[in-house]
N, C-alpha and C positions, 0 to 999 in steps of 0.2 A: 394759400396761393393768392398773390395778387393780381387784381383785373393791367389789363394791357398799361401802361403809360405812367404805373402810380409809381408815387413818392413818398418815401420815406425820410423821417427826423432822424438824426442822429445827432449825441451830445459828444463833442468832440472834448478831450483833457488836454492840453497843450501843457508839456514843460521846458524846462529849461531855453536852451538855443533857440526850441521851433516856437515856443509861446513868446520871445524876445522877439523873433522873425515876426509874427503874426502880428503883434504889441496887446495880446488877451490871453488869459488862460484856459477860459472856458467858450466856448463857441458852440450854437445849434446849427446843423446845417441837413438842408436835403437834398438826398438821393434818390435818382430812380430803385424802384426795387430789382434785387439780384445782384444790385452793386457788392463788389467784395473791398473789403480794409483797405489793401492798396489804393485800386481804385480812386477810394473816399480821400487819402492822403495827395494823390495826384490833381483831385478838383482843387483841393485846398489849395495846391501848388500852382494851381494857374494865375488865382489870385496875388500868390505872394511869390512871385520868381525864385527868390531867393533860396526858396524851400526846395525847388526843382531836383537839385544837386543831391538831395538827401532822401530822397523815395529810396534808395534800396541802403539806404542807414538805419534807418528808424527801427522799433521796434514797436509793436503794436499788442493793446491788451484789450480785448472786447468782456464789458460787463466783471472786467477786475480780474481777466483770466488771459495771459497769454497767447496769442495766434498770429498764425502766418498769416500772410499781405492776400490770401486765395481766401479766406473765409468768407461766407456771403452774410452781409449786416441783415439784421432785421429793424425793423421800426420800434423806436425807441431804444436802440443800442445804444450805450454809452461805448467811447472808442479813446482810450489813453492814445497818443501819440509820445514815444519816450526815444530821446535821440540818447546817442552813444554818452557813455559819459567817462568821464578822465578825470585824471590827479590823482593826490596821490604825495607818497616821497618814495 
């Protein structure tokens, strides 16, 4: 459990689109605790507009394991950000 107000790290993976969007691929950022994936993907979007658009595209892998945008980070999560990907013939 954490006390009232606290913050947690999390190591963000940026690929493709969203780390072009950002212009990084790896990012530290913090969170209040309780914060879930989504969430975390939303702050980011404040920052970078562009990303707005794409909170319910993305797909999200905490700690190299797949989950939905409801999962709550803990401190020291790592959190892939993986946008849709295409091509192809």
């Amino acid at each position: 459990m954490h006390p009232p107000n606290a913050m947690i790290r999390v190591d963000l993976l940026l690929f493709a689109s969203v780390a072009e969007a950002v212009g990084e691929h790896h990012r530290v950022i913090e969170v209040p605790a309780g914060t879930v994936v989504r969430e975390a993907f939303r702050l980011l979007a404040e920052e970078v507009e562009s990303l707005a658009s794409r909170v319910d595209h993305v797909s999200f892998a905490r700690n190299q394991e797949f989950v939905s945008g409801d999962v709550v980070l803990e401190d020291g999560d790592e959190l892939a950000v993986i946008p849709p990907v295409s091509g192809g013939e």
